[in-house]
N, C-alpha and C positions, 0 to 999 in steps of 0.2 A: 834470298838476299841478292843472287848474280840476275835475278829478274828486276829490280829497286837499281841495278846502277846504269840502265840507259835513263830511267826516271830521272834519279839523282842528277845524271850529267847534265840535264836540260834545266832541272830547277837551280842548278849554279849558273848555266848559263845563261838564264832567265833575270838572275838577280844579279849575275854580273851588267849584262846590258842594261839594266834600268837600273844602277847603281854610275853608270855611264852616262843615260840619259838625265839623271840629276843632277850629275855634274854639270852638263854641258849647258841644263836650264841655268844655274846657277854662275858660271862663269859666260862672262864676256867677249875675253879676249887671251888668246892660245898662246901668248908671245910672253907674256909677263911671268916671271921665275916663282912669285905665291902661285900662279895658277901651275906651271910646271909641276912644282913641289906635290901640289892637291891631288894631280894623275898620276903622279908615280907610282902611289899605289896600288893599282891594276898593274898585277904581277901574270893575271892569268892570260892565255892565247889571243882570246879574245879580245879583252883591254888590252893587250899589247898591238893589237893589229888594226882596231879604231883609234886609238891615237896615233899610231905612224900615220894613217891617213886622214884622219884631221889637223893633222900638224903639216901634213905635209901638200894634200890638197885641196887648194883653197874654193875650189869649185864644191866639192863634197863638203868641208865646214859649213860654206854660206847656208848650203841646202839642207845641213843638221840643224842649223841654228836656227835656219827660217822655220822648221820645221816642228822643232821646240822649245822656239821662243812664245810664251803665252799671249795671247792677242791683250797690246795695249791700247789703251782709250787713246784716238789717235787728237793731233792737235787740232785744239780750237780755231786755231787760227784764220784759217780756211773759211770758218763761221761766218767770221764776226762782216764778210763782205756780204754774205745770205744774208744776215740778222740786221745789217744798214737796209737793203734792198726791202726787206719787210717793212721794216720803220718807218720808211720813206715813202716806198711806192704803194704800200700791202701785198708785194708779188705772191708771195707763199699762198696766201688769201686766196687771188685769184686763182693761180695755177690749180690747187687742192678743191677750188668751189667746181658742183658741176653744173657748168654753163650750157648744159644741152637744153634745159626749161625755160630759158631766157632768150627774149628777140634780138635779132642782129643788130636794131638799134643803143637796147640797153649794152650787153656788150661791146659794140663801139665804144660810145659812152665812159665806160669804165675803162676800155685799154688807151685812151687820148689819156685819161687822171694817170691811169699805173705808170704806161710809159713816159710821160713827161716828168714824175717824180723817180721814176729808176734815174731817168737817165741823167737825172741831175747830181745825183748821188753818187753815179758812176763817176761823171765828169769832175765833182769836187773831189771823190777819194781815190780814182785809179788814175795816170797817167798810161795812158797806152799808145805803141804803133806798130805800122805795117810788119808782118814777118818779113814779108818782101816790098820791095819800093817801088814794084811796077802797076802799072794800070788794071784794071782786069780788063781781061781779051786780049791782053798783052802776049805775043811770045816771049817763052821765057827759058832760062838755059839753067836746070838744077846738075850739077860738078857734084864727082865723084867723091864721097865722104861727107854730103849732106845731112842734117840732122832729121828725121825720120818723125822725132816729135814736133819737128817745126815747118817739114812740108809732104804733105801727101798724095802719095803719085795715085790719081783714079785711069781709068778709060787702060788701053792695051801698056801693060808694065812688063817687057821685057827685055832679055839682053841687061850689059852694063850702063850705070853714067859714064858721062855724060849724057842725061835724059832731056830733049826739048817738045815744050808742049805749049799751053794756053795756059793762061793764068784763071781760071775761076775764082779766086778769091784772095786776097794777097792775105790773109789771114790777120791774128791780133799777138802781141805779145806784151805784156806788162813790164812797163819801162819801172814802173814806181806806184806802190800801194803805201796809201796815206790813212792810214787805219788804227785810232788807239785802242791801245791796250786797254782789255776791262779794270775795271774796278776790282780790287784785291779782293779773292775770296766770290767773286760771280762767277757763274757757273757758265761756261760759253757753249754748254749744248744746248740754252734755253736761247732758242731765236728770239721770242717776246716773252713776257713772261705773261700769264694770265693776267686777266683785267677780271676785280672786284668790286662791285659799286656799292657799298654801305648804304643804309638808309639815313 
């Protein structure tokens, strides 16, 4: 029997922590008094010492949560400007066809149609402008506390900002997307839906 209670300890401890990780799948947010009430009951060492530190550090939460939060269908959203670009131009089409069998004329050919109707599509549903307002080739002075997703430093990056370089590309940012919402009940992972031709 005194052989059974290191086993024992670890099958409570076992079931304490995945009685933890089910909680934490199932609860949202650590702050609300139903969800308090729900942990309390982790009386043992264990449960007493993951929740002080998920209550209390919110770096380690994020990273519990991220980590067992079950992977959601993310939104469609995003789609629905792929799913115009197809409609319109056939991008998907092209990109996915392999155009290594094909002369450099046909191919021409085809990216003059695709790119004239992408970019028509563009123009009617995205308003877009410069991340930055200068020229390219421009010097240009990126200040301490720059957004990191909205410029990126290439060629020798060291030392602090203020950074001064060339502009290669003033980049794009979406001022405004004009994009409706599907039809109730459409499924927005379907970019086109198949085409059936009856006879």
């Amino acid at each position: 029997m005194e052989q059974m209670l290191p086993i024992i300890a670890i099958a409570v401890a076992v079931i304490a922590a995945g009685a933890a990780i089910y909680l934490f799948m199932q609860l949202r947010s650590f702050t609300n008094p139903d969800t308090l009430a729900k942990l309390a009951f982790f009386c043992g060492n264990l449960g007493d010492r993951l929740f002080k530190r998920v209550t209390a550090d919110a770096e380690f939460r994020a990273k519990i949560e991220k980590m067992l939060d079950p992977k959601q269908k993310p939104s469609g959203e995003a789609l629905r400007l792929l799913a115009l670009l197809q409609r319109e131009g056939r991008l998907l089409d092209f990109l996915l066809e392999d155009v290594q069998a094909y002369g450099n004329d046909q191919i021409g050919a085809a990216v003059r149609d695709i790119h004239k109707n992408c970019q028509k599509a563009i123009r009617d549903h995205v308003v877009l402008e410069p991340v930055l307002k200068d020229s390219e080739g421009a010097t240009v002075q990126i200040p301490a506390g720059f957004d990191p997703s909205a410029v990126r430093l290439t060629g020798n990056v060291t030392g602090q900002p203020p950074f001064k370089g060339t502009l290669q590309h003033h980049g794009w940012r979406v001022k405004e997307l004009k994009l409706a919402a599907p039809p109730e009940g459409q499924d927005e992972f379907v970019l086109q839906p198949a085409e059936v031709e009856l006879p």
